[in-house]
N, C-alpha and C positions, 0 to 999 in steps of 0.2 A: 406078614407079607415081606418076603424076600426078597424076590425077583426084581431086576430094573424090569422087567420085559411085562408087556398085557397088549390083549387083541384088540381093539376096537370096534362096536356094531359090524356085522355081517361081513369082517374078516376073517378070512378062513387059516392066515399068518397070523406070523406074532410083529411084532415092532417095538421099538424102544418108545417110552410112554414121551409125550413133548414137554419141554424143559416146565413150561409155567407148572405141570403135575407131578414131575420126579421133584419138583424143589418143594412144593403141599406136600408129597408122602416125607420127604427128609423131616420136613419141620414138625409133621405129626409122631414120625419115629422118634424124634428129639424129645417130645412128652410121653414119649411112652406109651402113646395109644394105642389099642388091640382091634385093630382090622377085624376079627374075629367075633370079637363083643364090645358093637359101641351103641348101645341103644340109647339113642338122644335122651337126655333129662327133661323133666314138664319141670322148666324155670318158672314156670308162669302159671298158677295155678286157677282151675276154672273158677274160683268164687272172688277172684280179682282181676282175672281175664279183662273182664267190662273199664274196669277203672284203668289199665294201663293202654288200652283203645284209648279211652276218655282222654289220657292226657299227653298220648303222643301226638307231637306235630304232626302227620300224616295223615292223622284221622280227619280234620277237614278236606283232604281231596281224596280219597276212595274213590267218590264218584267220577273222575278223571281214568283213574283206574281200571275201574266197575266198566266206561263205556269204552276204553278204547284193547281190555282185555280178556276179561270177564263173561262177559255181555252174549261170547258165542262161544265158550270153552265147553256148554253141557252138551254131551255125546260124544265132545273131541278127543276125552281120554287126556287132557290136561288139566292143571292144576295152575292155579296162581296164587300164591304166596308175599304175603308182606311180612316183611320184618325188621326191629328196631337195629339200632344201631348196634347192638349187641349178636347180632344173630337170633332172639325169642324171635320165634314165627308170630305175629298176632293176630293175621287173617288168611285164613288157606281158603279157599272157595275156586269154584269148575266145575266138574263132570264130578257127578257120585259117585260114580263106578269106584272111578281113581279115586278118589279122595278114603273112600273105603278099605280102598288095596296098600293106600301109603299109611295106613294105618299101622301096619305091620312092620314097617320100619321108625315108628312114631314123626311122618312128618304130620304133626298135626299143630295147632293151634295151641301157641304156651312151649312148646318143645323149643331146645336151646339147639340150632345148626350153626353154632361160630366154629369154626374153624379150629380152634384152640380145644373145642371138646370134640367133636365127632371126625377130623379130615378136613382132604378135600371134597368139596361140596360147592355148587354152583354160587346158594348165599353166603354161604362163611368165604369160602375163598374170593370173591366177590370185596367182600367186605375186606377180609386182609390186605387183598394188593389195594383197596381203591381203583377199581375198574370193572369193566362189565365181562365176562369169561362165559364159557360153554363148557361143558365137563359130561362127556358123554360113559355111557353105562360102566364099563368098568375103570374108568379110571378114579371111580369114587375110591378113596383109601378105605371106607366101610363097604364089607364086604353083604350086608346086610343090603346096601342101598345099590349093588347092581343089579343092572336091567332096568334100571331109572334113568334119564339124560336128565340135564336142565340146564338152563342159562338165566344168567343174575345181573342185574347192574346195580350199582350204589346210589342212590338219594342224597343230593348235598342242599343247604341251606342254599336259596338262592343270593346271599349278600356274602356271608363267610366263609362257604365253599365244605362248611364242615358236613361228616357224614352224619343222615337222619335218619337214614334205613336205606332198604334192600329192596327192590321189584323182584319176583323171581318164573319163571315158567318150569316146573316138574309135568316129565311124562315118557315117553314112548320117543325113538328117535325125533318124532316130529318137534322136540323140545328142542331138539338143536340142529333145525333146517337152518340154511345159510341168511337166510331173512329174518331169521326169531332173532338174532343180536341187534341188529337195527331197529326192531319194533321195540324190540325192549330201551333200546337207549331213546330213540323217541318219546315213550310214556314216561320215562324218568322226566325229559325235559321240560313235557307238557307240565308235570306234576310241580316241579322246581318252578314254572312260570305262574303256574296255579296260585302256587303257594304267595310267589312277588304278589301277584292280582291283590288277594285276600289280604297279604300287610298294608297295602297301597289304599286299600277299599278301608280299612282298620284306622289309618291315618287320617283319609278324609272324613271320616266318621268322626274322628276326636277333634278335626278344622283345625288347618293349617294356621299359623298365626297370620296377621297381617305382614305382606309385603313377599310371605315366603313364599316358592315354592319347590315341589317335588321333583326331583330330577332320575329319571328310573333308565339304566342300562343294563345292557348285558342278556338280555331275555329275550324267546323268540316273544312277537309282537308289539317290540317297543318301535320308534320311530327310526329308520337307519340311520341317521345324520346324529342319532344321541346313541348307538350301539358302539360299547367298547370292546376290546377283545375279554375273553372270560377269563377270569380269576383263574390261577392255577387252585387245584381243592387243597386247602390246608390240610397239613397230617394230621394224625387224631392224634392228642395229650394223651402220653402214658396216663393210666388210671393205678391207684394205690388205695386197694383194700386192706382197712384194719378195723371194721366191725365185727365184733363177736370173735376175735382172734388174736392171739398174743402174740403171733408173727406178722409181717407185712406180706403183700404180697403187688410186684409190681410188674404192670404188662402194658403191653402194646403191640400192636399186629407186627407175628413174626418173633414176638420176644415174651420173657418170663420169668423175674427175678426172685426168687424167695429170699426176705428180712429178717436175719436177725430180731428180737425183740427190740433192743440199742440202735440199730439202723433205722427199725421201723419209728421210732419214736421220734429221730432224729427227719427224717423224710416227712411224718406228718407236720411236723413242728413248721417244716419252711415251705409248705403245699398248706398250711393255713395261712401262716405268715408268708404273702406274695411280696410283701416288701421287702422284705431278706430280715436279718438279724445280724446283730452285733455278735461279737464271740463268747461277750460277756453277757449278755442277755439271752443267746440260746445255751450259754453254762446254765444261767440260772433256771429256765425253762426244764432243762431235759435232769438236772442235778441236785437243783436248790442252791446255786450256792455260783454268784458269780467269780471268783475265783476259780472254778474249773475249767479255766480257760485249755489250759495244757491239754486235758485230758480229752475236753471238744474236738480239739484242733484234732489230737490223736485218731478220732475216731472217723472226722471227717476226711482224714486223707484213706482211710479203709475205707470206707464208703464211696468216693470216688473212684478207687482201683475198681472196686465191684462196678461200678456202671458205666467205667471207663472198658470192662471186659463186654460188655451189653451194649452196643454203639445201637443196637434196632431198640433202644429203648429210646432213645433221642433224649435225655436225660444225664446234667451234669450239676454239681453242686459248684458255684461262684464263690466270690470273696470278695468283701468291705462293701457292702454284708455280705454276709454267707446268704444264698439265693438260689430257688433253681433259673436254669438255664432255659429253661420252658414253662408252661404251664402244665401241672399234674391233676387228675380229676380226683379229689378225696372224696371215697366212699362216703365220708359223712358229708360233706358237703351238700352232696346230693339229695341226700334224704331233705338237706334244711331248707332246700329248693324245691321240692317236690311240696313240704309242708306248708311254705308260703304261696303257692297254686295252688292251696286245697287240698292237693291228691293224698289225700289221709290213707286211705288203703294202701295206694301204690309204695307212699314213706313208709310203710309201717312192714309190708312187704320186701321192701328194701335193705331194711335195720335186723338183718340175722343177730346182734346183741350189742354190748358196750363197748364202747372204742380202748381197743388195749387194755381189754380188764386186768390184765398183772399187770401195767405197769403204774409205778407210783410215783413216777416224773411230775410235777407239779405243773409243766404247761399242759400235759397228755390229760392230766385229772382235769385240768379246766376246762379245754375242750370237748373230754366226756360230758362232764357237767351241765355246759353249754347246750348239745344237742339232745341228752337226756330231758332238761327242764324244757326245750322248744318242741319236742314230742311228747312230754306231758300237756304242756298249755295248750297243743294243737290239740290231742284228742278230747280234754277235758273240753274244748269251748265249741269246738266245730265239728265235731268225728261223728258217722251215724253211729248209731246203736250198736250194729254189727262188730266194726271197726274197733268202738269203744269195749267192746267182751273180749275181743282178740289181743287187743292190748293189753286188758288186764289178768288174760294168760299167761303171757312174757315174764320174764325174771323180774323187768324191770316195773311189772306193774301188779304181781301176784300179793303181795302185800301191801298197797296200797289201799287205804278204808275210801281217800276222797274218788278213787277212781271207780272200787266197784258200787259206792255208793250213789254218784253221778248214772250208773247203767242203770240201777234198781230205777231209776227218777224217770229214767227213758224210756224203759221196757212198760210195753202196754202192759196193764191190770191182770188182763188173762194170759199173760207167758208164761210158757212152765218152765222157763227158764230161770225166774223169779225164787221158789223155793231154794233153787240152788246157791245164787246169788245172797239170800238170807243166810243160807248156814255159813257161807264161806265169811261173810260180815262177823256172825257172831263170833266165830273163830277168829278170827283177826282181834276185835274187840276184846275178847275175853283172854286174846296172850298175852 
């Protein structure tokens, strides 16, 4: 896609596209996306679908959702869509028809629309600015997804202002009548007050101590005389992926840094350590050897240049201690959060592999170590069955005898899953 220029629904000109979509198509062209062939990814796959429901925030209010959007979309030829904070769609529901027909450009349930893979798009771009948009037929950058409209607004925590997901309407121009933005930013709010209710309900269930009590603003139906004005929404913490990869890789809406292996390790090191680090303690972390001060120092002024060029990363490395300048979301982190919720599938779906397997930094190796041994003990003690085979598919768990011996323990009598699990024992045993 060339051209600044595209038509609009039932223009019979052309016109220059409006600024919020020529600055989407810049930033999709900057990754190199092909308009051409972008057939969204199933991030989310249907046999763990259920468990990343289960443990998103959102899944308690649906039915706020379900009644004030839902409820009258079959025959209308719309679609409503939720999705995580990441752009995965996790519930697409409306009219069959439609939902049929967006098949074909995979908007469906599990499929990745952030902005960073497919365009612009009502939920990703949505999601990138932090705001509620309209993106009508062709100003999608995916050529596949004209002759769809939609409009998205974002989901914030009602206390932190941070983003939770996406509300979205896909369909036929009536997605982007001048009133579908309003309804939309409405059900957001309902959903964000929902949400206050259910913490509020959570607390009085757990009983206030003596003398306390609860003080709730900011939300439609709190008292006026106790409403403050609203939080501005916090930006979202760059995130820093380095599971299952020797490079880092660091983003944030709008941006998209690729790590060196040396940066990456250097980046995880102080995005575990929120405290910062000495010079001489992240020598000895990232080198072995607290004497590598010099050479620390050396790398963190490269590293700096690099994210001092990345200003959309909101991302700078401090001094006395070395520290980020924000908060960064580590990939592993995540998983060891998801594990202490339970969400055994969803961690384990998370964990594409070992955190910086080349690297043999001594604080990286502990870290690996760390979340390797907390996804062991998590499947080994609490994981279903299922879960528990899936893991011991993994590199990290293919050789292990206690774990596929714990499945053989699990698996009903008559699984014929069981032979299998016996040979692969004796094999193990007998090398």
């Amino acid at each position: 896609m060339t051209s600044p220029w595209l038509a609009l629904p039932g223009e019979t000109g052309r016109r220059r596209p409006r600024s919020v979509v020529s600055e989407s198509w810049e930033r999709a062209r900057r990754r190199s996306l092909d308009p051409e062939h972008l057939l969204p990814a199933l991030e989310v796959g249907e046999d763990v679908l259920a468990e990343f429901r289960h443990a998103h925030p959102l899944d308690p209010v649906l039915p706020v959702i379900r009644s004030l959007l839902v409820r009258d979309a079959e025959g209308s030829g719309l679609l409503v869509a939720v999705g995580d904070e990441m752009g995965r769609l996790l519930w697409v529901e409306g009219d069959s028809a439609a939902k049929r027909a967006a098949e074909d450009m995979r908007f469906v349930e599990g499929a990745g629309w952030a902005e960073t893979r497919v365009g612009t798009s009502a939920p990703g771009t949505a999601l990138e600015l932090d705001h509620g948009i309209q993106i009508h037929d062709s100003e999608h950058f995916n050529r596949l997804v004209h002759g769809w409209s939609c409009t998205a607004v974002p989901v914030h925590d009602p206390e932190t202002r941070r983003i939770l997901g996406v509300i979205d309407l896909t369909g036929d121009a009536r997605a982007v009548d001048p009133h579908t933005l309003p309804l939309i930013e409405a059900t957001a709010a309902a959903v964000e007050a929902e949400l206050m209710v259910l913490r509020l309900k959570a607390q009085r269930d757990r009983g206030a101590g003596p003398g306390e009590r609860m003080r709730v603003t900011g939300f439609p139906g709190a008292p006026t005389s106790a409403r403050r004005p609203p939080a501005a929404p916090a930006p979202r913490p760059a995130a820093l992926h380095v599971l299952g990869r020797d490079t880092g890789e660091l983003v944030a809406p709008g941006a998209a840094l690729e790590l060196s292996p040396r940066h990456a390790e250097l980046l995880t090191l102080l995005a575990w350590h929120r405290e910062g680090l000495s010079a001489a303690r992240l020598a000895q972390l990232a080198y072995g050897d607290e004497a590598a001060v010099v050479t620390v120092r050396a790398e963190i002024v490269r590293l700096r240049r690099l994210l001092e060029a990345a200003p959309d990363l909101g991302v700078a490395v401090e001094s006395r201690p070395y520290r980020l300048s924000a908060p960064v979301e580590l990939d592993a982190q995540r998983v060891l959060s998801l594990l202490d919720r339970g969400a055994h599938r969803v961690a384990l779906a998370a964990h594409p592999g070992a955190l910086l397997p080349g690297s043999d930094a001594p604080g990286i190796a502990a870290i690996r170590e760390t979340v390797r041994l907390r996804m062991r003990e998590a499947m080994l003690a609490d994981a279903a069955v299922d879960v528990l085979l899936a893991y011991a598919a993994t590199a990290e768990g293919q050789h292990d005898t206690e774990v596929w011996t714990a499945a053989l323990q699990r698996l009903p009598a008559r699984s014929p899953k069981r032979a299998g699990i016996v040979t692969h024992l004796e094999a193990l045993l007998g090398s």
